[in-house]
C-alpha positions in Angstrom: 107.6 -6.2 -127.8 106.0 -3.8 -129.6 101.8 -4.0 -129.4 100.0 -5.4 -132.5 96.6 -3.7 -134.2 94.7 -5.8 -132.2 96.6 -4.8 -128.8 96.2 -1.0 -130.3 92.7 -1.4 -130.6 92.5 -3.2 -127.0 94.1 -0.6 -125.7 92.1 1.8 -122.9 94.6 4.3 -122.4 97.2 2.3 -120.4 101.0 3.3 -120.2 102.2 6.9 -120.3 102.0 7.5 -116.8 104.3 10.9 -115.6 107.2 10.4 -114.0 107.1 13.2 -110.7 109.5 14.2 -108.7 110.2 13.0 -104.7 111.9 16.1 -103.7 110.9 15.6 -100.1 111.8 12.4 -99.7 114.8 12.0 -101.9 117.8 14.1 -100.2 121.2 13.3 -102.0 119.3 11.1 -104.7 117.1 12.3 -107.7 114.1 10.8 -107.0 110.7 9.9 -109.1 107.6 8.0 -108.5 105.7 6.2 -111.6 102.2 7.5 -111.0 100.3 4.0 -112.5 97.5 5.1 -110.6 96.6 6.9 -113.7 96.3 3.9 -115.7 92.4 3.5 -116.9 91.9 0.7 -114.3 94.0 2.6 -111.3 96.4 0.6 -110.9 100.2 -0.6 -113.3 98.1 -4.5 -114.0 96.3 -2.9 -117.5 100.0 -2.8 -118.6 100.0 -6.9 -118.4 96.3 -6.8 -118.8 96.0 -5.6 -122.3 98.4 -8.1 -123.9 96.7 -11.1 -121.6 93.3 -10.5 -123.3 94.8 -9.5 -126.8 96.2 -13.3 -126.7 93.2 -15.0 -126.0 91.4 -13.0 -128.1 93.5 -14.4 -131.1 93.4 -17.8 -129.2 89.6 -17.5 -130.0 88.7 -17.2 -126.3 85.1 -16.4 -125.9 85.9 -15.3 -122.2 88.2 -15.0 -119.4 89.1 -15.7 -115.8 91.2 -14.6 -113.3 91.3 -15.7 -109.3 91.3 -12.0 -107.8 89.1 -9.5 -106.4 91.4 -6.5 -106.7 93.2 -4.8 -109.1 93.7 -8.0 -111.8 89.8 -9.0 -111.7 89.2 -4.8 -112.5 91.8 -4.7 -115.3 90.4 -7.9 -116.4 86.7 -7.3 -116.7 87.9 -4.3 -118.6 90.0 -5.2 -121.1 87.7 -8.5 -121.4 84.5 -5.5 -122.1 86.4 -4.0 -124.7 87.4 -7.2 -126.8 83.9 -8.7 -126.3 84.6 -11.3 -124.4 
């Protein structure tokens, strides 16, 4: 699913994280680790995040909630900021 204008304009910078390699831990495997801690929010839930909000954004949401206090309610509050909701 490719991200709309809307999703584009949503978008804080999520996605693109590097790929690095676990030589130390990976012996008769090549081995990387996905480093979503680089994602705007620090952690791989403004992936999800950003297409949540862009769909209740064209819902005609004025706001919206989550049940968390981590990592969702962070990427929420975010992406919710930069739709104006």
């Amino acid at each position: 699913m490719g991200m709309t204008a809307v999703a584009s304009w949503l978008s804080l910078g999520e996605g693109s994280t590097p790929l690095v390699p676990a030589r130390r831990i990976s012996l008769a495997c090549e081995l990387h680790l996905k480093c979503e801690g680089l994602n705007p929010t620090g952690s791989f839930k403004d992936r999800g995040m950003v297409v949540a909000v862009e769909r209740a954004a064209q819902s005609g949401a004025r706001a919206v909630v989550c049940a968390s206090t981590g990592n969702t309610a962070a990427s929420a509050a975010a992406y919710a900021a930069r739709a104006g909701l």
